[in-house]
C-alpha positions in Angstrom: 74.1 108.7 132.2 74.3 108.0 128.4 72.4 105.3 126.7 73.9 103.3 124.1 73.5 100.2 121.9 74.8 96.7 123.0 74.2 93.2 120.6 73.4 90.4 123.2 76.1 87.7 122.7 75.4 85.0 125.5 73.2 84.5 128.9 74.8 83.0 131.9 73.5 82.2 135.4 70.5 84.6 134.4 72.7 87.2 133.2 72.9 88.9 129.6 76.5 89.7 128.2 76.4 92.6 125.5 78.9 93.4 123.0 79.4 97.5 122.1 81.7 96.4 119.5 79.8 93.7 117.5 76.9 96.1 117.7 78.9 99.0 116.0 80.4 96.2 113.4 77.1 95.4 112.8 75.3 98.9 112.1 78.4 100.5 110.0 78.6 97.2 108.0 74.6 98.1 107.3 76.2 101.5 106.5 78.6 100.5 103.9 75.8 98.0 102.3 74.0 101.1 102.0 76.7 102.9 100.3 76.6 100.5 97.5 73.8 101.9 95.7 75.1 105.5 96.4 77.6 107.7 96.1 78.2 109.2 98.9 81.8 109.5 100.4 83.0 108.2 104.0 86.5 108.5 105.7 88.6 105.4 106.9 91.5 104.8 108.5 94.7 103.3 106.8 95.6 100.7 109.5 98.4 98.3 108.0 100.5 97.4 105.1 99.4 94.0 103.2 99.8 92.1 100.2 98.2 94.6 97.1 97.7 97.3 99.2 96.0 98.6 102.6 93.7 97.4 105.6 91.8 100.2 106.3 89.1 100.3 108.8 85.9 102.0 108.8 84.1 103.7 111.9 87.0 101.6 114.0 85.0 98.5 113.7 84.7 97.4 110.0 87.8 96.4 108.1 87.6 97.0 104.1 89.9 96.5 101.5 92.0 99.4 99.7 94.1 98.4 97.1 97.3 100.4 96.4 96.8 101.7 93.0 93.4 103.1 94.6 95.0 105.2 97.6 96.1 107.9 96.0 95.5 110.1 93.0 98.9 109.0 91.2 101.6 106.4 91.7 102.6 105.6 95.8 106.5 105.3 96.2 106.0 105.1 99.9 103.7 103.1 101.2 104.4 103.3 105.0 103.9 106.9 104.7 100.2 106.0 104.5 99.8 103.8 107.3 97.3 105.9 109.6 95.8 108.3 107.1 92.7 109.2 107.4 91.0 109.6 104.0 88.1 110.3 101.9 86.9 106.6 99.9 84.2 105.2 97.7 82.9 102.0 97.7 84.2 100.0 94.5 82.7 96.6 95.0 81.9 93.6 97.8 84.9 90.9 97.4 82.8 87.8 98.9 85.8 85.6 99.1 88.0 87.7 101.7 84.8 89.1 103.0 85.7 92.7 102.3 84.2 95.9 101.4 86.7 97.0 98.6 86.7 100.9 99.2 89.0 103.4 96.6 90.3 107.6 97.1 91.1 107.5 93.5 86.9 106.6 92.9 86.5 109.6 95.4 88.6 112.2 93.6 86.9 111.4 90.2 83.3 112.1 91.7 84.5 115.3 93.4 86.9 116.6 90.5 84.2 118.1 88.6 83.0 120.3 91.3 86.5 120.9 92.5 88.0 122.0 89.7 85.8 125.4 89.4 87.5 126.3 93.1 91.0 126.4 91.1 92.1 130.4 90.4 94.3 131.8 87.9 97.1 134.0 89.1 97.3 132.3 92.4 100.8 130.5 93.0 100.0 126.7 94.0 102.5 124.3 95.1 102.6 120.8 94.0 104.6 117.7 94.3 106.2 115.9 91.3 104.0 112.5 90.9 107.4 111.3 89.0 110.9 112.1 87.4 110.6 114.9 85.1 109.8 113.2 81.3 110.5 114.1 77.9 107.1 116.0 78.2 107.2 117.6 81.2 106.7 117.5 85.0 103.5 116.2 86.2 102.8 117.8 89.6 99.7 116.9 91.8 98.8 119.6 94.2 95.8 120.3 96.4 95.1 116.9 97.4 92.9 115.9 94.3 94.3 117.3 91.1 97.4 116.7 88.5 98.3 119.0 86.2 101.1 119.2 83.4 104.5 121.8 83.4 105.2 121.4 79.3 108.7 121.4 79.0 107.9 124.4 76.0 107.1 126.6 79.9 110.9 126.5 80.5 114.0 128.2 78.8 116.4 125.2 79.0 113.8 122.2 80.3 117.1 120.3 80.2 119.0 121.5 82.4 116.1 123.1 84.6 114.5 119.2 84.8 117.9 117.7 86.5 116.8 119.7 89.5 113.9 117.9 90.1 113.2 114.6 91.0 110.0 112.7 92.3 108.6 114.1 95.7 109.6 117.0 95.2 108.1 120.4 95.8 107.3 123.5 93.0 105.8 126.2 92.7 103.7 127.1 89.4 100.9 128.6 88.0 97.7 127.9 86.4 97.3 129.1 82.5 94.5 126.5 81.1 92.1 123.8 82.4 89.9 121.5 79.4 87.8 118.8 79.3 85.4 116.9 76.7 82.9 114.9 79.1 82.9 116.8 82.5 84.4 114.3 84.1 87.9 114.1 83.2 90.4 117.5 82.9 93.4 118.6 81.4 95.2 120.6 83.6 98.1 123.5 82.3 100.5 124.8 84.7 103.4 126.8 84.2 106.7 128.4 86.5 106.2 131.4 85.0 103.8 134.2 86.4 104.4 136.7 83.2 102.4 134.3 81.5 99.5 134.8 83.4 97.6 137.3 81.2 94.0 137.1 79.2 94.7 134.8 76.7 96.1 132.0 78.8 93.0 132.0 81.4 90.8 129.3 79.7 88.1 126.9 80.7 88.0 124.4 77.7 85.4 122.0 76.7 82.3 120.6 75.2 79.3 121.1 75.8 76.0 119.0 75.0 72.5 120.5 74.1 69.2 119.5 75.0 68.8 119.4 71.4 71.6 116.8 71.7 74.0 119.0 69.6 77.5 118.9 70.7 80.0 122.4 70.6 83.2 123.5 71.3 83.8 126.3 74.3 85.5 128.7 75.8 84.5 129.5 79.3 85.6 133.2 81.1 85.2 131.7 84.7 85.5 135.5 85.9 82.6 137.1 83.4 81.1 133.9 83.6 80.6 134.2 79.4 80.2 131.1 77.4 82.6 131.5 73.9 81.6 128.7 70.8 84.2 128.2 69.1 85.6 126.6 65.7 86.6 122.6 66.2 90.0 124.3 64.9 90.2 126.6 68.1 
């Protein structure tokens, strides 16, 4: 026997009709209401396409709100491909007039890319997928889910010709040489196609760092000596 929660929803002839379902709508809705104040991450379901983006439904009983520019970490070019995901959201705010919880992944990556981003290891081959055509600055590739990161066109011999191979979607494989940042939150990510360039003086952690004195100075970081370099604002 299993016991089990049940809302009440009418009485008839001295009988008491339950709903499991309204009873679950009710205690994740409490859930999510919860959430507001917090920031702690919850999965839903990506049920069906509408107008600005996705129906998505969490604990199979509440139906929230995920707009498209928030379902991913870069630009969707297929949007049907999403329809039954299961992914990691935020809550971004209540919309009272449609009555939904308006959840985003893109919120969800930004509060886990800080912690993240010290999992990432130079000299390990990654693949990626292009987020777009190749541009006159590169090929930005997102890989692992949760980050982006830049292939300069200086990484190849003829970015030219080499970039006419490529279109968005598709797969390569690269390299890590630098990551940076200036407030924690938000990184700068290096890659490159060519593992000869992996050596010492491409391996960087960049950044600032703040005092408790309130000062502010430049870095270097040695994730593998775990030494802390100060550096020049010309470095």
């Amino acid at each position: 026997d299993e016991d089990f929660v049940v809302l009440t929803t009418k009485i008839r002839n001295g009988a008491m009709y339950g709903s499991l379902k309204k009873c679950k709508g009710i205690i994740f809705k409490k859930r999510l209401e919860e959430n507001m104040a917090s920031t702690t991450p919850f999965k839903v379901k990506i049920d069906r396409l509408i107008r600005g983006g996705f129906i998505a439904t969490y604990g199979d009983c509440v139906e929230c709100f995920l707009p498209g520019a928030h379902a991913a970490p870069n630009v969707i070019y297929d949007f049907e491909s999403y329809v039954g995901k299961e992914i990691d959201v935020l809550i971004d705010n209540y919309d009272k007039t449609s009555n939904y919880y308006v959840v985003s992944h893109k919120k969800y990556i930004k509060h886990v890319l800080p912690t993240n981003i010290h999992n990432l290891e130079f000299g390990k081959k990654y693949t990626g997928t292009l987020t777009s055509d190749p541009t006159k600055f590169g090929m930005f590739v997102e890989f692992e889910n949760i980050f982006t990161g830049l292939i300069h066109i200086a990484e190849f011999d003829n970015y030219e010709s080499e970039s006419k191979k490529f279109k968005t979607g598709d797969s390569i494989d690269f390299y890590i040489t630098r990551i940076s940042t200036k407030d924690g939150e938000n990184f700068k990510i290096n890659l490159t196609t060519r593992p000869e360039k992996i050596d010492e003086t491409t391996q960087l952690w960049m950044g600032y760092k703040k005092t408790l004195e309130g000062n502010v100075f430049n870095y270097r970081y040695d994730k593998d000596s775990s030494t802390l370099e100060m550096l020049d604002d010309n470095d």
